[in-house]
N, C-alpha and C positions, 0 to 999 in steps of 0.2 A: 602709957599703955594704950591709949587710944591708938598714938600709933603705930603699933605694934598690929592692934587691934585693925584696924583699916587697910595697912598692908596687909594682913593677911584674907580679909574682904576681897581686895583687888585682886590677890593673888590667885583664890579660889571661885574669884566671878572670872577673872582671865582665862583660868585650865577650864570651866564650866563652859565657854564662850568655844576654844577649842577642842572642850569635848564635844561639844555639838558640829564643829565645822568636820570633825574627824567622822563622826558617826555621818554626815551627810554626804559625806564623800564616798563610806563604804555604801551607804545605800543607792548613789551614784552610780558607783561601778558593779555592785550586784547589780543593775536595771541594765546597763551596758554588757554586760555578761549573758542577761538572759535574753536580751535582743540578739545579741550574737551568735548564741546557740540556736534559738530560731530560725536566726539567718540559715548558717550553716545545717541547721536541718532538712531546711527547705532548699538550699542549692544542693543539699546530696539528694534530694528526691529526684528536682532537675537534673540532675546529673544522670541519674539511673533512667529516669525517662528518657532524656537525649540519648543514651549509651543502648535504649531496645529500638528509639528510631532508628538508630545509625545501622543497629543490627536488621531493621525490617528493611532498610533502601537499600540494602548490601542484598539480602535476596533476593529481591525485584531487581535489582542493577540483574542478576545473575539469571532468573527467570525471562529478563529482557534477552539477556546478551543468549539463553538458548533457542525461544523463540524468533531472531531474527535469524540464527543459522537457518532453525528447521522452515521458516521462510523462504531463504536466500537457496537452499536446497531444492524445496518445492517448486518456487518459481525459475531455476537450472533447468528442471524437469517438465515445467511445464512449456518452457520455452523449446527446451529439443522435440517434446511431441508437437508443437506449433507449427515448426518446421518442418518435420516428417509429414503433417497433413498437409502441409499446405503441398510438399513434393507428389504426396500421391496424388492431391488435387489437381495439379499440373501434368502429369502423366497420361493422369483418365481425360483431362481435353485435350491432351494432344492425341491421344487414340479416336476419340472422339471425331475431333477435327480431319484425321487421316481418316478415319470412314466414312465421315459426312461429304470429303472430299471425293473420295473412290464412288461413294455409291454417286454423285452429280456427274461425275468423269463417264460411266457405265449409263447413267440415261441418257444424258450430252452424245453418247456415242450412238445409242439406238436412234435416238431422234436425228442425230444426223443422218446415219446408215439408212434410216426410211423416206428422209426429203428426196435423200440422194438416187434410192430406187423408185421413187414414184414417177419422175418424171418418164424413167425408160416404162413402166407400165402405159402411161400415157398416151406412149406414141405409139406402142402397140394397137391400144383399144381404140384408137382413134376417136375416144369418145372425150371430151373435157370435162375433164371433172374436176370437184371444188377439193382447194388442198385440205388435207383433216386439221382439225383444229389441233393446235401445239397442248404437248400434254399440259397439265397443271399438277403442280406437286400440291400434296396435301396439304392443312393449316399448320400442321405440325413441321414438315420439312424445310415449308417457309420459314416458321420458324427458328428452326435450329441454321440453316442456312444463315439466314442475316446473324446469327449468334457466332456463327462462328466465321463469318465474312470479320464482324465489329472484333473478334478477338484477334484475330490474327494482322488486322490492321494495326491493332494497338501493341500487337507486342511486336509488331515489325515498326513502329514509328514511334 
């Protein structure tokens, strides 16, 4: 009887022994499980966060991609008015230049036209007299003369 008795000891410290490794194991994998779900909670959060980035750089990508037209537009426009000024600003010196030209041609002509009659006055009056001093153009004429002598050199050379 004893051994009867003792087997069944052994037998019931044995199932005792795997009841406990069975129960640490469920406890194991509940602890495993609820790690998991945390995980998995917190990559869906991740997930939804990356998923409103992705949505915010999608319309900035799009807000970019319109302000570089209305840019690329702008700066079309500004460059054709660039060039329209810079045409009329060529224009108005070359008008410039031909009347700065005309009016030196028309004093150039009187100043010569009067060296040219003084002498026959001369020999009239038989008196010598002192040649008149050569005119002098204003600060201004000066000026615009050497302005427009330095432009027309430079865009002839």
């Amino acid at each position: 009887m004893t051994s009867t008795l003792d087997s069944r000891r052994d037998q019931a410290t044995t199932a005792a022994t795997a009841a406990k490794q069975a129960q640490a194991a469920v406890t194991e994998l509940e602890g495993r499980l609820q790690t998991n779900a945390s995980h998995t909670t917190t990559q869906a959060q991740a997930l939804r966060n990356a998923e409103a980035e992705v949505g915010r750089l999608k319309r900035s990508l799009k807000a970019a991609a319109k302000e570089k037209a209305r840019l690329a537009a702008a700066r079309k426009k500004a460059i054709s008015q660039a060039a329209k000024a810079q045409a009329k600003q060529a224009a108005a010196e070359s008008k410039y230049d031909k009347a700065l030209l005309a009016d030196l041609l028309r004093r150039e002509k009187e100043r010569d036209r009067t060296q040219a009659s003084a002498p026959a006055k001369r020999a009239r009056t038989a008196t010598p007299a002192a040649d008149p001093a050569p005119e002098q153009p204003d600060p201004g004429t000066a000026t615009a003369t050497k302005t427009a002598a330095r432009r027309t050199a430079a865009r002839a050379g």
